[in-house]
C-alpha positions in Angstrom: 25.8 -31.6 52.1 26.0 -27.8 51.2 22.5 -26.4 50.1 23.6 -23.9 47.7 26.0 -26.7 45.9 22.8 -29.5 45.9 20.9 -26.5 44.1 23.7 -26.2 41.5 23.9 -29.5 41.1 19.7 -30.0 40.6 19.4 -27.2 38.4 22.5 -28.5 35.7 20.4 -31.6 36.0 17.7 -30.4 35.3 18.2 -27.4 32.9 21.1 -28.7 30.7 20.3 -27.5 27.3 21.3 -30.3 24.6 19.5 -33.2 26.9 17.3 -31.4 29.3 14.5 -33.1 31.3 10.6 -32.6 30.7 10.9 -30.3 34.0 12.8 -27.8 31.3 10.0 -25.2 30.1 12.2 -25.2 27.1 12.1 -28.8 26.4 10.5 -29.5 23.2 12.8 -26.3 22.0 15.8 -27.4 23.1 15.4 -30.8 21.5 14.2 -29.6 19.0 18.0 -27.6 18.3 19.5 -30.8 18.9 17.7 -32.8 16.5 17.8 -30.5 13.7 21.8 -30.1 13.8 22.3 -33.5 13.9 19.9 -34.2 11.7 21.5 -31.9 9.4 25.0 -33.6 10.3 24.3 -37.0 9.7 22.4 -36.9 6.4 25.1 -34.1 5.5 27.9 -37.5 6.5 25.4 -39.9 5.0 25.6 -38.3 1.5 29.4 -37.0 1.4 31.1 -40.3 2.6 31.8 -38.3 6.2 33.9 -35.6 4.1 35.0 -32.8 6.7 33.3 -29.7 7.2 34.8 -26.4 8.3 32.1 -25.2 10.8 31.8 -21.5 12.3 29.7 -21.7 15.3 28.8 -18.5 16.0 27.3 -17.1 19.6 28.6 -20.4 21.0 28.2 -20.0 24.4 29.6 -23.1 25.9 29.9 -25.1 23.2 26.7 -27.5 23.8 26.7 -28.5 20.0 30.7 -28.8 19.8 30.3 -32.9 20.1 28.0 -33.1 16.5 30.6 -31.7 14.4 34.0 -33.3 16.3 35.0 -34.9 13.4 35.4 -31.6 11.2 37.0 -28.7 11.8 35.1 -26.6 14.5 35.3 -22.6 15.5 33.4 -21.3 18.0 33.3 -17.3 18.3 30.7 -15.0 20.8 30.7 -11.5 21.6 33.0 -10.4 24.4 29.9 -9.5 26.5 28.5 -13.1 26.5 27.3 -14.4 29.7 28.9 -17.9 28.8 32.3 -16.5 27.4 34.9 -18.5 28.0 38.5 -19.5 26.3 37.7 -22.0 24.3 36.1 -19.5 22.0 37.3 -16.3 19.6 36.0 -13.2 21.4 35.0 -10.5 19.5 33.3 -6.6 20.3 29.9 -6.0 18.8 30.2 -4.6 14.9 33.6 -6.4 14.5 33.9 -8.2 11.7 34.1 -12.0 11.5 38.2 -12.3 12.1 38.3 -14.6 9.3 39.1 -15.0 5.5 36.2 -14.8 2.9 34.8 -18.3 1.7 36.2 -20.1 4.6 33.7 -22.1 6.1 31.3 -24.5 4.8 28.5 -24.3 7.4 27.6 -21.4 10.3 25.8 -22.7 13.2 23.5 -19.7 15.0 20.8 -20.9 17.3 19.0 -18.2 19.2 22.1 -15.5 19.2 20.2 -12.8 16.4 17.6 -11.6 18.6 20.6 -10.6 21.3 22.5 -8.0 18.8 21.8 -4.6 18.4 22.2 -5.0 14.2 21.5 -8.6 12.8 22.1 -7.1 9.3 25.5 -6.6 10.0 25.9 -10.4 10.8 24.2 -11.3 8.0 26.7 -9.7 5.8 29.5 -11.0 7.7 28.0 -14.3 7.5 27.4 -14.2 3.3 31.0 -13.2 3.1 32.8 -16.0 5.3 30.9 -18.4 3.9 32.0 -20.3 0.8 29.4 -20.5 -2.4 26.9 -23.2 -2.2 27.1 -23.8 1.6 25.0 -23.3 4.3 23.9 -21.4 7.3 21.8 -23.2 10.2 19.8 -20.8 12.2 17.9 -21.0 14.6 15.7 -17.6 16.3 12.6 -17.3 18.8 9.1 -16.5 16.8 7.3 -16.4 20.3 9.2 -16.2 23.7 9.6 -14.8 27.1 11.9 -11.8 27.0 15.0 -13.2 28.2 18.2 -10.2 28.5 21.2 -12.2 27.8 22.9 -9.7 28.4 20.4 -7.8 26.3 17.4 -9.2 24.2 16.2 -6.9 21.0 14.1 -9.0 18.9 11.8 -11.7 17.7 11.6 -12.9 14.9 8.7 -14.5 11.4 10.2 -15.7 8.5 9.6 -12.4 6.9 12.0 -11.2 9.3 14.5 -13.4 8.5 14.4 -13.1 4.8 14.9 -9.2 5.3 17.8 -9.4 7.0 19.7 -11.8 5.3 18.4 -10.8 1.7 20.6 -10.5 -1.7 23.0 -12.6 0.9 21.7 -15.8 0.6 18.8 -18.1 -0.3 16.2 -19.4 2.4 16.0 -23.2 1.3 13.8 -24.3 4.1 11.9 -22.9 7.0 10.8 -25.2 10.0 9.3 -24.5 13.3 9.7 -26.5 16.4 7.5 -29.1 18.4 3.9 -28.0 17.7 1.3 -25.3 18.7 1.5 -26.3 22.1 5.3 -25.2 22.9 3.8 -22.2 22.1 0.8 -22.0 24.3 2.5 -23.5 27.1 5.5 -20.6 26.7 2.6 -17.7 26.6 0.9 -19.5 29.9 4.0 -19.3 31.5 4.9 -15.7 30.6 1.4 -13.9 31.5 1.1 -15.7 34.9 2.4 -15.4 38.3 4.5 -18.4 38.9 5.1 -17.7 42.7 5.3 -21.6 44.1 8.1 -23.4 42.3 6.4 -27.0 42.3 3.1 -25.4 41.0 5.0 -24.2 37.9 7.3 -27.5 38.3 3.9 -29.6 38.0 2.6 -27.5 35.0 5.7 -27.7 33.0 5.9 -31.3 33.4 2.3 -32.3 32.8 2.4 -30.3 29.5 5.4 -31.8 28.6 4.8 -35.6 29.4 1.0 -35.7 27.8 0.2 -32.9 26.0 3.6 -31.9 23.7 4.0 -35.0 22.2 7.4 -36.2 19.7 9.9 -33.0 20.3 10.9 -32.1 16.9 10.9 -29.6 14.6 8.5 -29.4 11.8 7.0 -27.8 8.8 6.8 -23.7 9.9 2.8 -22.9 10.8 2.1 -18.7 12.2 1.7 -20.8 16.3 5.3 -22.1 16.3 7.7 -20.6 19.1 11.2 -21.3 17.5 12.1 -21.0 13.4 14.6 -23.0 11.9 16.0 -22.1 8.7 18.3 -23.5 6.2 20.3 -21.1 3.9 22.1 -21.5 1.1 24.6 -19.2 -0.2 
């Protein structure tokens, strides 16, 4: 068997992002996303009698949350100098406003896409305006993380942050943060050492994450977290 194709194969295993494996430094965050938009979907089902929702999801790469909202009416739209872009999505250049209608959406889906654009404020604004009154935004930004250019990486992000740049656009309902402490630990450990031997930082990752990161999910916002998840409300 080719080597190069095993490799591909192993690392999609291995570093999927809606169901990766505890050999994922990103684990705990990753599930973390996962849970918290179904989460959101389900109770959001639960209490409407499964009413539609017109969904914006916006940096959506590849799509890896399209399967939670497939019963409502899904968008997906990225930059044009995405890494992941593809044409299943709406492309759009930097600073170009959303191409769609105000009060058109019920709920915009942005997990980890702000700290990748040059002006976040400008999103915000576009966001407030597509988004209908009394609806939602679902967002999802690093607090504590490796610097990762994709293509380019400007920020990170405290809740203090967040209010700023969406403020007089919408309300912050509810700020979480993901896993525990330890995600965060774990993610400096790995950034300020030398990580030379693959199975070295193989074995790390996956001791930390089978015994000492226990329950992936995200929780009540403390300073140590590495991810924040907020809830607005428009």
């Amino acid at each position: 068997m080719n080597i190069k194709f095993l490799k591909k194969i192993l690392s999609r295993l291995i570093w999927t992002r809606t169901y990766p494996t505890v050999l994922h430094p990103s684990y705990f965050t990753f599930v973390a996303i996962r849970k918290f938009l179904e989460d959101f979907s389900y109770d959001y089902k639960k209490s409407q009698w499964n009413k539609k929702m017109t969904v914006l999801d916006f940096g959506c790469g590849d799509q890896p949350y399209r399967y939670i909202f497939q019963q409502d009416e899904y968008i997906g739209c990225d930059i044009g100098n995405s890494p992941e872009k593809n044409n299943n999505m709406q492309i759009l250049l930097e600073w170009q406003d959303l191409p769609y209608e105000s009060e058109s959406f019920d709920i915009i889906v942005c997990t980890e896409v702000l700290e990748h654009l040059k002006d976040p404020e400008f999103y915000s604004r576009e966001f407030s305006r597509v988004l209908k009154k009394w609806w939602m935004i679902l967002l999802t930004v690093p607090q504590i993380w490796d610097y990762h250019p994709y293509p380019q990486h400007f920020f990170l992000y405290t809740p203090d942050g967040i209010r700023l740049f969406f403020q007089n656009k919408v309300k912050t309902i509810e700020m979480l943060g993901d896993s525990s402490p330890f995600q965060t630990w774990m993610m400096i450990a790995m950034m300020y050492s030398d990580w030379k031997i693959p199975l070295i930082k193989w074995f790390y990752i996956l001791f930390t994450n089978l015994f000492i990161l226990p329950f992936p999910k995200y929780r009540k916002y403390n300073h140590a977290t590495s991810h924040i998840f907020a809830k607005m409300i428009k």
